[in-house]
C-alpha positions in Angstrom: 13.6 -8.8 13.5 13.6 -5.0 14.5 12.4 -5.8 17.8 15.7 -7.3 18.5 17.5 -4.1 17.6 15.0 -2.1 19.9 15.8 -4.6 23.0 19.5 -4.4 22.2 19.3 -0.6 22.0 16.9 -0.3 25.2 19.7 -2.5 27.1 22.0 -0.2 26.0 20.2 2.7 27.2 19.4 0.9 30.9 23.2 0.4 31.3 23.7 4.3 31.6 21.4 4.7 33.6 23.9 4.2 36.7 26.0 6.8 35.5 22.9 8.9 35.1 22.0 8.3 37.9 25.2 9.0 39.1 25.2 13.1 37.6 22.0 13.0 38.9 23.2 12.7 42.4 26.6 14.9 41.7 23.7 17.9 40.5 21.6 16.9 43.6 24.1 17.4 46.0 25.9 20.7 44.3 22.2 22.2 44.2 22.2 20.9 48.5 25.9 22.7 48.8 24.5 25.6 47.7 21.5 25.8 49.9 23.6 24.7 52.8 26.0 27.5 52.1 23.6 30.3 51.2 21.6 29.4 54.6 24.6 29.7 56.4 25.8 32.7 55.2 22.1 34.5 55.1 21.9 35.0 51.6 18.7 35.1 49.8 18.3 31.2 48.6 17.1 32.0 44.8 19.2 29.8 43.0 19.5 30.3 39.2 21.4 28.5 37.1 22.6 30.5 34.5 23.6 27.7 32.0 20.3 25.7 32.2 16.7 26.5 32.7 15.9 23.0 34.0 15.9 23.4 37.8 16.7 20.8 40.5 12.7 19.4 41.2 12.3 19.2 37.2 15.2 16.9 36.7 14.1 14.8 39.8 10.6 14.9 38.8 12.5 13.7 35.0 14.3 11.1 36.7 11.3 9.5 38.6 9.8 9.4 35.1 12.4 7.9 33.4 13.0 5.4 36.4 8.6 4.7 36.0 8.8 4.3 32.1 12.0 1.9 32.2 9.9 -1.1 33.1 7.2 0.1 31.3 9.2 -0.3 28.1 10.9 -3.1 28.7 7.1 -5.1 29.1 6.1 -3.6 25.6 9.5 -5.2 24.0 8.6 -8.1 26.3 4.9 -8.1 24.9 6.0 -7.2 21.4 8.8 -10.0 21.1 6.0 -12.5 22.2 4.0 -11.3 19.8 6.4 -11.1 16.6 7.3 -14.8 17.9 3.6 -16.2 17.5 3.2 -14.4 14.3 6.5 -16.5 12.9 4.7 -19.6 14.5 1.5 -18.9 12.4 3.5 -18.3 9.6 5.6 -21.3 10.0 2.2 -23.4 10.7 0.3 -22.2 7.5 3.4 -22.6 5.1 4.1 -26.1 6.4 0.4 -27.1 5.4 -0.2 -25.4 2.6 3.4 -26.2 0.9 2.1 -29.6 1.1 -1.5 -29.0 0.1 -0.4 -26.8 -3.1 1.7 -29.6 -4.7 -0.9 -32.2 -3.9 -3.5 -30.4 -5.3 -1.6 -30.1 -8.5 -0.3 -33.6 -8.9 -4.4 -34.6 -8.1 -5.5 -32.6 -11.4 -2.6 -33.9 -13.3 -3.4 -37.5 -12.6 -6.9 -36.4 -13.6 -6.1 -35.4 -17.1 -4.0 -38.6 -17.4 -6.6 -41.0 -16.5 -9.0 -39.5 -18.2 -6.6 -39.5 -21.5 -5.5 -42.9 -21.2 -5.6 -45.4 -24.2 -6.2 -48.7 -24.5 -8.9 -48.9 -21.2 -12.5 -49.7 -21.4 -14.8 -46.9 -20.0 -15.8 -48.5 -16.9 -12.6 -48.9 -15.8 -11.7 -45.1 -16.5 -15.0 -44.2 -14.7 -13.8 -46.6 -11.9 -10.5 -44.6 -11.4 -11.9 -41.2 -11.7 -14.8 -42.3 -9.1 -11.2 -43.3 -6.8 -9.7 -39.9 -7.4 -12.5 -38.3 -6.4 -13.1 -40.5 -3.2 -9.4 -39.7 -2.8 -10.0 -35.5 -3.3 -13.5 -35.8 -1.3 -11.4 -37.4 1.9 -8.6 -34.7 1.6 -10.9 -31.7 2.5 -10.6 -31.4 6.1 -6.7 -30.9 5.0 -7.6 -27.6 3.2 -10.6 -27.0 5.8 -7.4 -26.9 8.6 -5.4 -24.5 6.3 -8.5 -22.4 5.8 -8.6 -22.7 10.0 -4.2 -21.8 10.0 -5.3 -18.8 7.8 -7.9 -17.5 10.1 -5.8 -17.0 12.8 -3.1 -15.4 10.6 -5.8 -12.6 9.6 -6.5 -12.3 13.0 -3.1 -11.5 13.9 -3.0 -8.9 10.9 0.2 -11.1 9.5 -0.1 -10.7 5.8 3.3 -12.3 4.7 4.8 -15.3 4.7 8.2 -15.8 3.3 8.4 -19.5 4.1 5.2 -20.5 1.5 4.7 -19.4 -2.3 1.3 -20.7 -1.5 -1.6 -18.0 -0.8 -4.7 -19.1 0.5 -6.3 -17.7 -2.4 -4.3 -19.9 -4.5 -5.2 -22.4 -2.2 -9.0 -21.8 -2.9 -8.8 -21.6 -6.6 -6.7 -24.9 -6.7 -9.0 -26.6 -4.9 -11.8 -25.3 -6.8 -10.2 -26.2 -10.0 -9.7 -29.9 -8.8 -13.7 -30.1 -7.5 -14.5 -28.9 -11.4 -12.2 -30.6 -13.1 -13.2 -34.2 -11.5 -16.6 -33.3 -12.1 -16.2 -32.1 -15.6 -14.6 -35.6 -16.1 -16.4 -37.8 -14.8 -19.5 -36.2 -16.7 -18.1 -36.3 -19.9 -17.3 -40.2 -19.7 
């Protein structure tokens, strides 16, 4: 995940801050040395760097903004982490469903066109295993009616891929509806 690298690299970044911090007080303190030694001397105290235009309040004003937005950052990796996490729940959720929904679906419509192709069995007792099947598919439908539910949630978290499924919950849809069709189509034409 890339919001690993961004933690690593904003650790990274809060480890200098001590030797930051560190110039910060060296640059403090030669700016104070000055002062003390131009007020004790009488010199006119306008102090001009001539190798920087940043001046002394503008890099402590910097440093109090840096030492605000720190924390700040680190909550937004926290927040972000948290969220990437549930997102690879969801996905995890939906693919452990639907990779066992997909595979049922198809072995339900292959067992349809075999009992409805078998030889050698009276009518009734065709009719009487369809009639099974279909009790069979009929029960299964809260299983695709959670995986419709797992879905929801994924398009609510704007997650729209899933590398641990081959299954789409359009491919879901039309699998089911093939197997409602097919049973029906079936049964009515024995």
């Amino acid at each position: 995940m890339k919001i690993s690298f961004l933690i690593g690299a904003h650790e990274h970044f809060k480890a200098t801050l001590p030797e930051a911090d560190g110039e910060r007080q060296a640059i403090v303190g030669i700016h104070n040395e000055v002062l003390k030694i131009s007020q004790s001397y009488g010199i006119k105290a306008n102090i001009n760097n001539p190798y920087s235009d940043i001046t002394t309040e503008e890099l402590l004003a910097k440093w109090d903004k840096v030492k605000m937005l720190v924390p700040q950052r680190d909550g937004s990796l926290q927040e972000e982490l948290a969220r990437q996490h549930g997102n690879e729940r969801l996905r995890r959720q939906f693919a452990a469903q639907a990779n066992l929904i997909g595979p049922w679906i198809q072995t339900r419509v292959e067992e349809i066109g075999r009992c409805a192709l078998e030889m050698g069995v009276t009518l009734e007792d065709q009719m009487t295993n369809l009639k099974q099947i279909e009790h069979v598919i009929v029960g299964y439908k809260p299983n695709v009616d959670k995986l419709e539910g797992e879905h929801q949630l994924i398009q609510e978290s704007l997650v729209f891929d899933n590398k641990h499924t081959s299954y789409t919950m359009e491919h879901i849809r039309v699998g089911w509806e093939l197997l409602l069709t097919t049973i029906a189509r079936t049964i009515n034409e024995i």
